[in-house]
PDB file with SEQRES, HELIX, SHEET and CRYST1 records, atoms N, CA, C and O in Angstrom:
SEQRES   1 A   62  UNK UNK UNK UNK UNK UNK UNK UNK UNK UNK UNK UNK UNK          
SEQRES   2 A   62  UNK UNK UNK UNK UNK UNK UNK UNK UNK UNK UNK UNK UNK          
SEQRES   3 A   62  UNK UNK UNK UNK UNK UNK UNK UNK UNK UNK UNK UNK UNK          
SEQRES   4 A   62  UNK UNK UNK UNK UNK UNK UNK UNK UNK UNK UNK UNK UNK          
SEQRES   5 A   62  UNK UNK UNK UNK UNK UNK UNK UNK UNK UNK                      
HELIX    1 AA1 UNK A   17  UNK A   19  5                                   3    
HELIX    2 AA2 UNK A   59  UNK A   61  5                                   3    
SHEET    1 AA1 5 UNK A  41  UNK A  43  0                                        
SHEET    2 AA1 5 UNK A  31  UNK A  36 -1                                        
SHEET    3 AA1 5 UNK A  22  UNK A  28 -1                                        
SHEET    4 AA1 5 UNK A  10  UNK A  12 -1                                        
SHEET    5 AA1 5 UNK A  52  UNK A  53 -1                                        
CRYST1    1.000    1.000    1.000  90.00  90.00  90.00 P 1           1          
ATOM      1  N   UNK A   1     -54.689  -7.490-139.043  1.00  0.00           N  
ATOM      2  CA  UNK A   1     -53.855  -6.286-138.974  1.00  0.00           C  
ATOM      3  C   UNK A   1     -52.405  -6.693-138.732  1.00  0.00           C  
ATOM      4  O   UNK A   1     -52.003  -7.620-138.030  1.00  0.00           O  
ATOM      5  N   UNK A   2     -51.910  -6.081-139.234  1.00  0.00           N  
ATOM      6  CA  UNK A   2     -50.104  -5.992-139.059  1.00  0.00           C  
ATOM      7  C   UNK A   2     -49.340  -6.027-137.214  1.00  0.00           C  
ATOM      8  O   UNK A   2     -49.598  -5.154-136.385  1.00  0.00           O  
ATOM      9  N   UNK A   3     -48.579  -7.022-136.992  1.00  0.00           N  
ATOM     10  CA  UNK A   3     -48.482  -6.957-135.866  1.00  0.00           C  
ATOM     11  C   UNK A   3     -47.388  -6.304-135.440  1.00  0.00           C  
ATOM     12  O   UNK A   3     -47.079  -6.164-134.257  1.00  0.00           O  
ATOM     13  N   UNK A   4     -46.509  -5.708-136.816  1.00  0.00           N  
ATOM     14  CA  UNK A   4     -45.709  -4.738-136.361  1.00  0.00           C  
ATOM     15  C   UNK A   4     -46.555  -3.366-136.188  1.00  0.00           C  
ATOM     16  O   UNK A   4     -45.798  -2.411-136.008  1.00  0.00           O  
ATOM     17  N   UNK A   5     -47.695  -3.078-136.195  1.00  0.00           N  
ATOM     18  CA  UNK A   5     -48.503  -1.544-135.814  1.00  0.00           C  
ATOM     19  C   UNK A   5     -48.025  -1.629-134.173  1.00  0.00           C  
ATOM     20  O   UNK A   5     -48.646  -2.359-133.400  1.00  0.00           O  
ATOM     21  N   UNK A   6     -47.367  -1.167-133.918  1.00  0.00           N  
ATOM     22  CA  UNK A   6     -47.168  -1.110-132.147  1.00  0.00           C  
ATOM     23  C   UNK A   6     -46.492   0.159-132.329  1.00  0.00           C  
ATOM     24  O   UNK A   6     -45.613   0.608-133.065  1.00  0.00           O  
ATOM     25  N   UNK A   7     -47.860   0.919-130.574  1.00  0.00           N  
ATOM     26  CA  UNK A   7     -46.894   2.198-130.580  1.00  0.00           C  
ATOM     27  C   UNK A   7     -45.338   2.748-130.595  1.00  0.00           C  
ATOM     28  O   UNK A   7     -44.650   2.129-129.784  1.00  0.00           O  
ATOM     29  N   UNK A   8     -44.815   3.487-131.126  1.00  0.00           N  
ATOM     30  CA  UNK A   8     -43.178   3.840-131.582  1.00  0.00           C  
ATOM     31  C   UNK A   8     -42.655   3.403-132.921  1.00  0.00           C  
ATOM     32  O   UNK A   8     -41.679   3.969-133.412  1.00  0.00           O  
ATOM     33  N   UNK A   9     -43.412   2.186-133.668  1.00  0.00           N  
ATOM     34  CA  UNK A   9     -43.256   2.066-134.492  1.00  0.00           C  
ATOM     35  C   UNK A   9     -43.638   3.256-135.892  1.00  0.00           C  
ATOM     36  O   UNK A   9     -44.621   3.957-136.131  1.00  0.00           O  
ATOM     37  N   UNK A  10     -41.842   2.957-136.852  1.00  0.00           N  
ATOM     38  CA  UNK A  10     -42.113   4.664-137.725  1.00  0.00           C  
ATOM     39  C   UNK A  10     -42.692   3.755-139.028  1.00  0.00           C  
ATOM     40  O   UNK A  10     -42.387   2.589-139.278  1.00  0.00           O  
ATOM     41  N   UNK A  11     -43.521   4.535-139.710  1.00  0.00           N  
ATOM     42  CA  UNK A  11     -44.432   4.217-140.823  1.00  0.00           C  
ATOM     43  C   UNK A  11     -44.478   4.969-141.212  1.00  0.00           C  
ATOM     44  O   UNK A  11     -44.257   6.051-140.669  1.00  0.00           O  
ATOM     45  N   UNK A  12     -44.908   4.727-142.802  1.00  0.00           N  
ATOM     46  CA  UNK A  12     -44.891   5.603-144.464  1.00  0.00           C  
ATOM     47  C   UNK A  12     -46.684   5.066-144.513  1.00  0.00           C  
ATOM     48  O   UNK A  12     -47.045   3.942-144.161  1.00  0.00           O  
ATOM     49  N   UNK A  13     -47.441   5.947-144.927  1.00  0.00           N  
ATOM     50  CA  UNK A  13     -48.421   5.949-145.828  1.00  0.00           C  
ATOM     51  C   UNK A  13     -48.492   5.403-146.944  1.00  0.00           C  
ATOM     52  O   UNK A  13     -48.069   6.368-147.579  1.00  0.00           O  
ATOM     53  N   UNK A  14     -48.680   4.645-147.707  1.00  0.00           N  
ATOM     54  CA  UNK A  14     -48.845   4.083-148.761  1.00  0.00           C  
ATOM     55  C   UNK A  14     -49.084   5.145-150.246  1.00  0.00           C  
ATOM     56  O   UNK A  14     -48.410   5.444-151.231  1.00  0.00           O  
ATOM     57  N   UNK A  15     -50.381   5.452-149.737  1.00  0.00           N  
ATOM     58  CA  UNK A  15     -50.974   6.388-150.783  1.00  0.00           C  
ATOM     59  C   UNK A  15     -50.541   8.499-150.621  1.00  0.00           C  
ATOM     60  O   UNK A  15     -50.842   9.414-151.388  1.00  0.00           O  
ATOM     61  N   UNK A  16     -49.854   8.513-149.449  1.00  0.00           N  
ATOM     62  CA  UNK A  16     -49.490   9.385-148.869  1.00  0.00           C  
ATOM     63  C   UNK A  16     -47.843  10.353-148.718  1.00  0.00           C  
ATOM     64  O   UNK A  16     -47.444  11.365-148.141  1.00  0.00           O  
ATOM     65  N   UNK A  17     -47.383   9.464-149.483  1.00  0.00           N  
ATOM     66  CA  UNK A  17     -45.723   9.714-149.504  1.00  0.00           C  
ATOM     67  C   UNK A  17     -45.069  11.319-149.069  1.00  0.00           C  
ATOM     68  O   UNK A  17     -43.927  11.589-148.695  1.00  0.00           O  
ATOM     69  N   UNK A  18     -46.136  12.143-149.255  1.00  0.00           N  
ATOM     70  CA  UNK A  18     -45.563  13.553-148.961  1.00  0.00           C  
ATOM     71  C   UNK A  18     -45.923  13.557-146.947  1.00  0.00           C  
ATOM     72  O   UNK A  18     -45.472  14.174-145.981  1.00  0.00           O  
ATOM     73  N   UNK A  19     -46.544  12.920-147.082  1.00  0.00           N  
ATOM     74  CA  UNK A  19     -46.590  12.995-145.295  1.00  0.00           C  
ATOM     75  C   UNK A  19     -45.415  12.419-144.611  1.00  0.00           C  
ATOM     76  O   UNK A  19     -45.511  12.426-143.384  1.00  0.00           O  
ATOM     77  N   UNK A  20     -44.460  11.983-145.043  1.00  0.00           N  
ATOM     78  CA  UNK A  20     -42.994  11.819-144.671  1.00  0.00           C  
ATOM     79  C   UNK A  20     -43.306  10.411-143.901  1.00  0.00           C  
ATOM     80  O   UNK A  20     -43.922   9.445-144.351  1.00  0.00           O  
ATOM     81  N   UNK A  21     -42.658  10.580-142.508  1.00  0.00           N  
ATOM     82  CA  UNK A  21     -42.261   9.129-142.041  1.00  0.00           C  
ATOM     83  C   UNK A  21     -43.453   9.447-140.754  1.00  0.00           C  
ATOM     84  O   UNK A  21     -43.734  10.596-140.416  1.00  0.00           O  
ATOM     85  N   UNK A  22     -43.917   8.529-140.287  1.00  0.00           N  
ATOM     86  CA  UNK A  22     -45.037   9.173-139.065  1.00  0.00           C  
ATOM     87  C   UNK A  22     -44.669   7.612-137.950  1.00  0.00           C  
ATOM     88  O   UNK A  22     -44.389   6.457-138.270  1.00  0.00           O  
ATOM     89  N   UNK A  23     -44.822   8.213-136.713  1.00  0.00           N  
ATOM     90  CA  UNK A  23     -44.653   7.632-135.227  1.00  0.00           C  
ATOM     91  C   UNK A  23     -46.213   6.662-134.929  1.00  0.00           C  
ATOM     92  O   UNK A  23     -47.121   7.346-134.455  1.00  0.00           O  
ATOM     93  N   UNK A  24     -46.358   6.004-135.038  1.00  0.00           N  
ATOM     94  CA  UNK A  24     -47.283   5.441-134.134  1.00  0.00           C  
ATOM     95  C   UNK A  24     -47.871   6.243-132.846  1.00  0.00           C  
ATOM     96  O   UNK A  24     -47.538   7.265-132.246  1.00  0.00           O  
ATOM     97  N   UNK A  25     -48.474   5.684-132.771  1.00  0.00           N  
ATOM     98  CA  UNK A  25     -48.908   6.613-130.909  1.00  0.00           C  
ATOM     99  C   UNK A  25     -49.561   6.160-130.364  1.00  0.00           C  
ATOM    100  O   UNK A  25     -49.497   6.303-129.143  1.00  0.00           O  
ATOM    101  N   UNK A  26     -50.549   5.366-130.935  1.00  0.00           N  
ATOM    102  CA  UNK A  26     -51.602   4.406-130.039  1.00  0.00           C  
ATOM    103  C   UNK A  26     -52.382   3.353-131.291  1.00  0.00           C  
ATOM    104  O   UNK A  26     -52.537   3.679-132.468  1.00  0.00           O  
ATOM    105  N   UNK A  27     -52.836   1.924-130.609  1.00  0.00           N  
ATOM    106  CA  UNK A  27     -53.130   1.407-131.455  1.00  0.00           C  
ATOM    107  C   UNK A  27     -54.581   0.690-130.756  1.00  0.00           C  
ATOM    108  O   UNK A  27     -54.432  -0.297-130.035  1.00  0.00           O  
ATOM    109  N   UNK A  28     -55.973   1.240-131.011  1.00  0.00           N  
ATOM    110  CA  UNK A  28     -56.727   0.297-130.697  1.00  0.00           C  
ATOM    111  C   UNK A  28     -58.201  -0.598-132.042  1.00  0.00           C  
ATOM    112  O   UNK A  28     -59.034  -0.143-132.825  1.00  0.00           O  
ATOM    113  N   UNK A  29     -57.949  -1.400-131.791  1.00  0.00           N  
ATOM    114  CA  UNK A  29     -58.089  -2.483-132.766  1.00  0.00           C  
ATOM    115  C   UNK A  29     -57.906  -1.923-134.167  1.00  0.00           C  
ATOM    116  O   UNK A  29     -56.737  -1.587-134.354  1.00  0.00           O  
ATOM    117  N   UNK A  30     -58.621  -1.742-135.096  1.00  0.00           N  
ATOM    118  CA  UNK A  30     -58.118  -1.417-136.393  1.00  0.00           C  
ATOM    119  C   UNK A  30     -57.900  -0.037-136.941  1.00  0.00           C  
ATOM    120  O   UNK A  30     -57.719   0.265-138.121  1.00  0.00           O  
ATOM    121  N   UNK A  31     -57.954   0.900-135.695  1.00  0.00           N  
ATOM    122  CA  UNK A  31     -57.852   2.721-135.591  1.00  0.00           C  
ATOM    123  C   UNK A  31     -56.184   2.773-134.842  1.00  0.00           C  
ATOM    124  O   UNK A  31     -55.777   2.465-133.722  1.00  0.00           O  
ATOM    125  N   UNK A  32     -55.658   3.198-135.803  1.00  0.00           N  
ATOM    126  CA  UNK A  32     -54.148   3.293-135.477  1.00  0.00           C  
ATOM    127  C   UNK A  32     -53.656   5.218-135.657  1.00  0.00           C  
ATOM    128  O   UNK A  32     -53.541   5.843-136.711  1.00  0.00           O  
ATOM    129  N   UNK A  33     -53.512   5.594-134.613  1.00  0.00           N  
ATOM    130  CA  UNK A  33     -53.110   7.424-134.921  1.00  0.00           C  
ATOM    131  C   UNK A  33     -51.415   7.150-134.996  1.00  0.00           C  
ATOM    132  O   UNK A  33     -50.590   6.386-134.495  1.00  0.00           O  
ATOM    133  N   UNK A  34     -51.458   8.192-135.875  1.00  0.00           N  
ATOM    134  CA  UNK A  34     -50.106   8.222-136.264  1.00  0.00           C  
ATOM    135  C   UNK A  34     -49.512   9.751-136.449  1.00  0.00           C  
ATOM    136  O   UNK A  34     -49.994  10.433-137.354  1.00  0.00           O  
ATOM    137  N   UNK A  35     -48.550  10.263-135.673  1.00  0.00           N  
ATOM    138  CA  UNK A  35     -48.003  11.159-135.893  1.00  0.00           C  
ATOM    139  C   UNK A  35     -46.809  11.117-137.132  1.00  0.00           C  
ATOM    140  O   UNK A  35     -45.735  10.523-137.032  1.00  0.00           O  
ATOM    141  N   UNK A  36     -47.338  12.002-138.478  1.00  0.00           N  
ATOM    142  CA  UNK A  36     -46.679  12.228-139.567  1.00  0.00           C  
ATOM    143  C   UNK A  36     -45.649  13.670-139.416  1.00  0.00           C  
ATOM    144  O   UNK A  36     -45.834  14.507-138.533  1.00  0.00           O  
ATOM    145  N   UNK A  37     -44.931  13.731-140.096  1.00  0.00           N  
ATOM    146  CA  UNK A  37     -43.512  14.393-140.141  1.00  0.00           C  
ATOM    147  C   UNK A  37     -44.727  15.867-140.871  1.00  0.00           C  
ATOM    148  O   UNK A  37     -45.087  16.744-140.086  1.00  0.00           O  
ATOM    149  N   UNK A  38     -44.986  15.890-141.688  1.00  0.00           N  
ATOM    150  CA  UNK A  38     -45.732  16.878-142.819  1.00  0.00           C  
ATOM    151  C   UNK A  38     -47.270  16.667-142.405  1.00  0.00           C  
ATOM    152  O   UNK A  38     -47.835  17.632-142.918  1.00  0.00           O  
ATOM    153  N   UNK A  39     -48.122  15.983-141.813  1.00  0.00           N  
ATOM    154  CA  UNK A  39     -49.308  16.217-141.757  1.00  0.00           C  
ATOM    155  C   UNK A  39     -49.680  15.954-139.940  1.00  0.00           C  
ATOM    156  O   UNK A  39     -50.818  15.570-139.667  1.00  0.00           O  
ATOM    157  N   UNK A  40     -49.014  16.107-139.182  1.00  0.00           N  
ATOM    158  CA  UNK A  40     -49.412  15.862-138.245  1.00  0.00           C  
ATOM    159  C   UNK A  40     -49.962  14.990-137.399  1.00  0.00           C  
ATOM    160  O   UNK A  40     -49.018  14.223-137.584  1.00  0.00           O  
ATOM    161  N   UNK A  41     -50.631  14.400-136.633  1.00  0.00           N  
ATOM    162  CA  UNK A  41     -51.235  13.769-135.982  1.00  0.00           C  
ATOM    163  C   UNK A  41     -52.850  12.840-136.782  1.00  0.00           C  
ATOM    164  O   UNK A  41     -53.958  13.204-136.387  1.00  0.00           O  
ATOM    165  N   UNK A  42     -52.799  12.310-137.283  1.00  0.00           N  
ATOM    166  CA  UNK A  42     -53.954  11.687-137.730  1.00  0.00           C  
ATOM    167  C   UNK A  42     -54.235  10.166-137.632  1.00  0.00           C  
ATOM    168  O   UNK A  42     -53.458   9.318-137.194  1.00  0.00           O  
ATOM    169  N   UNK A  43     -55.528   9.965-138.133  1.00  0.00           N  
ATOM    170  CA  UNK A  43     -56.255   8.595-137.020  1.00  0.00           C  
ATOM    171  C   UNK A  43     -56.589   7.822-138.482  1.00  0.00           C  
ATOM    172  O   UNK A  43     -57.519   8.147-139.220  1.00  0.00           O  
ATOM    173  N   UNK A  44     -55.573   6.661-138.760  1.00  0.00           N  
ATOM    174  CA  UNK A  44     -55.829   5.733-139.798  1.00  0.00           C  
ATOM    175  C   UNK A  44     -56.340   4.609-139.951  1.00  0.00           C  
ATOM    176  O   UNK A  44     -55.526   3.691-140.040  1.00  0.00           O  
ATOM    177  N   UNK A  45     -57.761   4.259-140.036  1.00  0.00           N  
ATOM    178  CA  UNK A  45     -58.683   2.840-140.256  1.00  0.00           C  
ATOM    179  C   UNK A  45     -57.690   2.074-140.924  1.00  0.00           C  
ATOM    180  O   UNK A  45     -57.584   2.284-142.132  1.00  0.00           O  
ATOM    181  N   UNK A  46     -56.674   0.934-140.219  1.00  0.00           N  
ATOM    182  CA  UNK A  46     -55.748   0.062-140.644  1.00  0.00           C  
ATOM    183  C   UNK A  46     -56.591  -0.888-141.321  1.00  0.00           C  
ATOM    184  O   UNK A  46     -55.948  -1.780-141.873  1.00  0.00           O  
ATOM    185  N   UNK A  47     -58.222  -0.981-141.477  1.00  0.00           N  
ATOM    186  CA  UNK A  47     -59.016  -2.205-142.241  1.00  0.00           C  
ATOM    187  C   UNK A  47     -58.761  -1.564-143.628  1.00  0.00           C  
ATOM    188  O   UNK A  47     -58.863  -2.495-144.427  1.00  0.00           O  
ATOM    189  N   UNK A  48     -58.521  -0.598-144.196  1.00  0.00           N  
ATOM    190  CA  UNK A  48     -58.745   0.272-145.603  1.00  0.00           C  
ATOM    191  C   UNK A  48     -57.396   0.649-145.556  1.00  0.00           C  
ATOM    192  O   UNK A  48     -57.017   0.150-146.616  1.00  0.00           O  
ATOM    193  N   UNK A  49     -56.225   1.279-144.979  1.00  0.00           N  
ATOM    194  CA  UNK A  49     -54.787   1.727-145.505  1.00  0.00           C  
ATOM    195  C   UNK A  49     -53.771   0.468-144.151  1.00  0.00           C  
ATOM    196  O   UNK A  49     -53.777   0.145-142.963  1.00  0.00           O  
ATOM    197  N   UNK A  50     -52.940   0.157-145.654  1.00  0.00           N  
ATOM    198  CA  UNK A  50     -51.544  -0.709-144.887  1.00  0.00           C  
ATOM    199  C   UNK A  50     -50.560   0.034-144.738  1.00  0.00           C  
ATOM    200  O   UNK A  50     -49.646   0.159-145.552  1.00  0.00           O  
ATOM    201  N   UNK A  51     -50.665   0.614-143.641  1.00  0.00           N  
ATOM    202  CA  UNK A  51     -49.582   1.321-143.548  1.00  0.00           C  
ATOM    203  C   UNK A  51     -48.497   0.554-143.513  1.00  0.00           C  
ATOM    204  O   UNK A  51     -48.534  -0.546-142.961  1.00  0.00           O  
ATOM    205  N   UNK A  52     -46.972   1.211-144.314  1.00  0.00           N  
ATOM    206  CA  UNK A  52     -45.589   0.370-144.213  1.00  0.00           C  
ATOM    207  C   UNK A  52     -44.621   0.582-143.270  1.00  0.00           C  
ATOM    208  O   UNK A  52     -43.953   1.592-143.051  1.00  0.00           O  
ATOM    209  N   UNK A  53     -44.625  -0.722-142.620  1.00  0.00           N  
ATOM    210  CA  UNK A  53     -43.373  -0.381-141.276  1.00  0.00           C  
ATOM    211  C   UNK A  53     -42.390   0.207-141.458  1.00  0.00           C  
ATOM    212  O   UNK A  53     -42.280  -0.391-142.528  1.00  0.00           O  
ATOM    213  N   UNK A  54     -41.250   1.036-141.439  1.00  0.00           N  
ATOM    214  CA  UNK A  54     -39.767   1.507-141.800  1.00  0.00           C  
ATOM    215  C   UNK A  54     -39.497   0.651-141.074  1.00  0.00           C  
ATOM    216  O   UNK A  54     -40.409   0.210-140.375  1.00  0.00           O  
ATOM    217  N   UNK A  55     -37.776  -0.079-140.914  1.00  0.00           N  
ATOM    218  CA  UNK A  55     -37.082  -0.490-140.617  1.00  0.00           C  
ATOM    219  C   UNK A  55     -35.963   0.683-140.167  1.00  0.00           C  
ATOM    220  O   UNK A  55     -35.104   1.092-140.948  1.00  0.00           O  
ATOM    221  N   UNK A  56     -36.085   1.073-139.033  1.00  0.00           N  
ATOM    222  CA  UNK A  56     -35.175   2.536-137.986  1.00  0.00           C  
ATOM    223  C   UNK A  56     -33.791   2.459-138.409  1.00  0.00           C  
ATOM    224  O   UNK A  56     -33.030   3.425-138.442  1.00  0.00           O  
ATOM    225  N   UNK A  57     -33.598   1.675-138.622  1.00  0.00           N  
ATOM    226  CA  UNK A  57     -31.968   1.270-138.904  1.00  0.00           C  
ATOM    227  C   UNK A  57     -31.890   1.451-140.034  1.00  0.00           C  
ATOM    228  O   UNK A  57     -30.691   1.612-140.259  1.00  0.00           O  
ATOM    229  N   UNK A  58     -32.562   1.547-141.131  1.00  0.00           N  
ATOM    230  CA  UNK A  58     -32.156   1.392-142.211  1.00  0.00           C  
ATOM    231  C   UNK A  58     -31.194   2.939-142.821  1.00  0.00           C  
ATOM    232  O   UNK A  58     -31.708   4.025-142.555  1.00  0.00           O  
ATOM    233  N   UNK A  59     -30.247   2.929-143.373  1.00  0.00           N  
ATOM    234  CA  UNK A  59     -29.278   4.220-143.450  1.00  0.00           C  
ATOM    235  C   UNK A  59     -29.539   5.493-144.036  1.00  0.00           C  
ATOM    236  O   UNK A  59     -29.026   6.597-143.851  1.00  0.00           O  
ATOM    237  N   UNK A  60     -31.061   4.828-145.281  1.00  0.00           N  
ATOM    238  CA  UNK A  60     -31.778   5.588-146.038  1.00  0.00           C  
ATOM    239  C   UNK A  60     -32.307   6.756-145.408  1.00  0.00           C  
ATOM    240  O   UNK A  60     -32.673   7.738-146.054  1.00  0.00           O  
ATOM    241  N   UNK A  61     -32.363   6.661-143.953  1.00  0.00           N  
ATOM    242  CA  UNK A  61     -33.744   7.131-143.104  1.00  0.00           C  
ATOM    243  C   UNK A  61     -32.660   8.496-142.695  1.00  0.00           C  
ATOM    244  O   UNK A  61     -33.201   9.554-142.374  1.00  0.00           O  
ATOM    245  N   UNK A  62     -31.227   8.419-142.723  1.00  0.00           N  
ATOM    246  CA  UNK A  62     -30.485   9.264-142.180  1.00  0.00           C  
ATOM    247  C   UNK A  62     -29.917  10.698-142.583  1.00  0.00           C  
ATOM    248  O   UNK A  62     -29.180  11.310-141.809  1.00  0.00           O  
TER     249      UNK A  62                                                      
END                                                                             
């Protein structure tokens, strides 16, 4: 698993793009919940979806 998945970290869905940018919130072993901008709160098996880190800084995000 990705060792940037740490709670606070913002992530994109892969297959999911309308769910906007989503928060981390807790990470235990390969069940990562993630609060999404458009879908809310949901619980992603990180063994089956990679979720993509954002980079916070990046200007795109603004």
């Amino acid at each position: 698993m990705d060792d940037t998945l740490v709670p606070g970290a913002i992530v994109r869905h892969p297959g999911q793009p309308d769910w906007g940018l989503g928060q981390v919130q807790s990470v235990v072993g390969n069940r990562v919940t993630v609060n999404f901008e458009h879908a809310g709160k949901l619980l992603i098996n990180a063994a089956v979806v990679s979720l993509s880190v954002v980079d916070e800084d990046d200007p795109a995000l603004r």
